[in-house]
N, C-alpha and C positions, 0 to 999 in steps of 0.2 A: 110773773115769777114772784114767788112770796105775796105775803100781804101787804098791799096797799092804803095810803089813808087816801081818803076824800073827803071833801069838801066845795060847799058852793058857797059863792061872794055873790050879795046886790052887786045891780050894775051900776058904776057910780057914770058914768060920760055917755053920748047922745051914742047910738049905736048908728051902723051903717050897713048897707045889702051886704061889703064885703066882709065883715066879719062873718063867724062859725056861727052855725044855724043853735048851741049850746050859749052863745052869749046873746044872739036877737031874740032868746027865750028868760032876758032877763037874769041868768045867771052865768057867771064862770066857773067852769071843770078843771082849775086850776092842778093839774097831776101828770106826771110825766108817765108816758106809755115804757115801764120799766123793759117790756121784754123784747118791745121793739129797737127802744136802742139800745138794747145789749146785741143783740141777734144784727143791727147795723154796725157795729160796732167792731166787734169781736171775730165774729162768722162771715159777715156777708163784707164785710170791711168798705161799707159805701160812707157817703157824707149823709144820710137819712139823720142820724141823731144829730148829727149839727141843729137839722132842720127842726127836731122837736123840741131840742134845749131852747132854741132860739125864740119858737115861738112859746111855749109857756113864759118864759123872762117878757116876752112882748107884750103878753097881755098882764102882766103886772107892773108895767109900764105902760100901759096904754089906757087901763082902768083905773090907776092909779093905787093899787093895792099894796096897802104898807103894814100887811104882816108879814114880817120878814120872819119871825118864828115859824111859819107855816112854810114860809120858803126855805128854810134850814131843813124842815121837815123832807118834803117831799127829795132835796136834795141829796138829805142822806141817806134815805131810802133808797134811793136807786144808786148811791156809792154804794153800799151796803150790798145791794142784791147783784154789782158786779165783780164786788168783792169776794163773795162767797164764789164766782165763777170763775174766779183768779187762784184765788187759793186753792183749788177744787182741782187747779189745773200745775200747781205748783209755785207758784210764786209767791215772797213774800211781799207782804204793802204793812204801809202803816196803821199806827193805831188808828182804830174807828173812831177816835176821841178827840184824834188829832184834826182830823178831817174836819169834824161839826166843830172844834173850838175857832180854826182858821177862819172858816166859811160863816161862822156868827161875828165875827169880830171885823168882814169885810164891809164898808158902810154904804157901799152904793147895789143897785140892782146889776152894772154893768160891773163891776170886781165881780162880785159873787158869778157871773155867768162867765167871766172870764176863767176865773179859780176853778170851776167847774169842770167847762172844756180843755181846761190844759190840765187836771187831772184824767181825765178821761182819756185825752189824746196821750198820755205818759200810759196808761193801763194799754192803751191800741199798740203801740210800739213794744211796750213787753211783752204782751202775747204774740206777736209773729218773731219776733226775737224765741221766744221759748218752740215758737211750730218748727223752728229751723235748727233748732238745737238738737248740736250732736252727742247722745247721751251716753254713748261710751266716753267720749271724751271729757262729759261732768263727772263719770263714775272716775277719769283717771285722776281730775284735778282735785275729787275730795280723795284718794288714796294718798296724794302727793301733800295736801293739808296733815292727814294722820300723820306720814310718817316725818313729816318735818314738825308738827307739833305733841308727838305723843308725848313726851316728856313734861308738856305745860300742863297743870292741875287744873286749869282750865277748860283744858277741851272736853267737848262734848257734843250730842247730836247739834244743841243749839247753837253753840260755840263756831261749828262747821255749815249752819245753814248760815247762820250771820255771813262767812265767806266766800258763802255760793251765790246768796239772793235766792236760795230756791228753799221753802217751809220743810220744815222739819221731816213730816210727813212722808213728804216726796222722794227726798233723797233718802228716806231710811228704808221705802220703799223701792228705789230704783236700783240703789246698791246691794240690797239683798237679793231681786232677780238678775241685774246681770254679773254677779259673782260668787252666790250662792253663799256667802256667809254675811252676819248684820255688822253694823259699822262699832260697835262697842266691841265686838269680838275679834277683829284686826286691828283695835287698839291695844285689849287685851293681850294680846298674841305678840304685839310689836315689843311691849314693857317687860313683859315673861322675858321675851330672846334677849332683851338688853340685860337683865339683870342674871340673866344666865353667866353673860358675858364678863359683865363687873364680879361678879363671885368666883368665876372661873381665873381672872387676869388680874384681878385687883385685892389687896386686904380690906376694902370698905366694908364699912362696920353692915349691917341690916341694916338702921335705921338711914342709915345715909343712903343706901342704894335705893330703898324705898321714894326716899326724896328726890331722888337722881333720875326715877324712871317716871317721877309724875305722880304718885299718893303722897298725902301726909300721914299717913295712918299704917306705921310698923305693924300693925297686929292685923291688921285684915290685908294688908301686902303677905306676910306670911302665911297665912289660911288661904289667900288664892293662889301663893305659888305651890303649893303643895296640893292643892285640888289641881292644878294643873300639872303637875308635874310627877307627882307621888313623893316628892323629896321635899323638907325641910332645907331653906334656904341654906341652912349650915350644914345640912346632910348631903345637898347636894355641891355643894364646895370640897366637904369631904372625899367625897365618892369619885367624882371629876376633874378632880386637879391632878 
């Protein structure tokens, strides 16, 4: 999956029958098979990738190879290329930055392949976690976010994935097919009914109801209640009370 680096190491130590027929040839194919342990991993959900993590880390223990920038490399290549298969799928993960600063700043061969596996086993668990996910009931829990937070000048798509764990993306996409409107416009819609309400119940001035329902900005809270409504917030206080 994606592109790969490569590279070959001399062999630095005495070689043996059981080693791979790529090192009794003098060199090491030090690269992890990205698509096999994803596809082990993710899909087929076996311990196969254990097995391949394990043995690259082996032979750069065992030949004694101490470029650990090459081993940052290849590691985070294959974070990367599981990354995209995560997100792809809904989920949010951390920076790609975070990942290589951790994993360079670990000082042995067996941190790093620890750090590794227990990232990887953290990615196995949320992807069957997310196969089992019931998606009407993320579409009820980010409804239940809006309307307990429309009022925060805060929210937002990202505001509301930060809550879910699930990429922007996803939920902007999941909420539009199973409710047929997007998630800015049931914000939208919840601020309008509130400030209907405060115009209608209350003497609050415009610019405080503005504030009240979550803008800072009096002049484009009134231009959108009036595209939405056909009334001037003071016209429609008028008209309504």
């Amino acid at each position: 999956m994606g592109t790969v680096l490569n590279i070959f190491y001399p062999l630095l130590t005495t070689r043996n029958a059981d080693e791979p027929e790529k090192i009794k040839n003098n060199n090491l194919d030090l690269i992890f098979n990205n698509e096999k342990i994803l596809n082990s991993l993710l899909i087929d959900s076996n311990d196969i990738w254990r097995k391949e993590i394990d043995d690259i880390f082996y032979l750069f223990k065992q030949f004694q190879v101490d470029d650990f920038e090459y081993l940052t490399s290849i590691c985070s290549n294959l974070y990367f290329e599981i990354c995209k298969f995560i997100i792809n799928k809904g989920l949010k993960i951390e920076n790609m930055n975070t990942f290589i600063a951790k994993i360079s700043n670990l000082e042995t061969l067996e941190q790093k392949r620890i750090y590794l596996i227990n990232k990887l086993e953290s990615f196995r668990i949320l992807y069957i976690e997310l196969k089992s996910e019931n998606k009407l009931q993320l579409v009820n829990d980010i409804e239940n976010i809006i309307r307990k937070e429309y009022q925060n000048q805060q929210i937002s798509l990202s505001f509301i994935s930060s809550l879910t764990g699930r990429n922007e993306a996803y939920i902007s996409n999941l909420f539009k097919i199973e409710t047929g409107q997007n998630i800015n416009t049931l914000i939208v819609n919840l601020r309008i009914e509130k400030a209907k309400k405060l115009l209608i119940e209350t003497n609050m001035k415009t610019y405080k109801i503005t504030e009240a329902i979550g803008y800072s900005d009096c002049s484009y809270f009134t231009k959108l209640f009036k595209k939405t409504t056909g009334f001037s917030p003071i016209q429609y206080r008028i008209h309504f009370r």
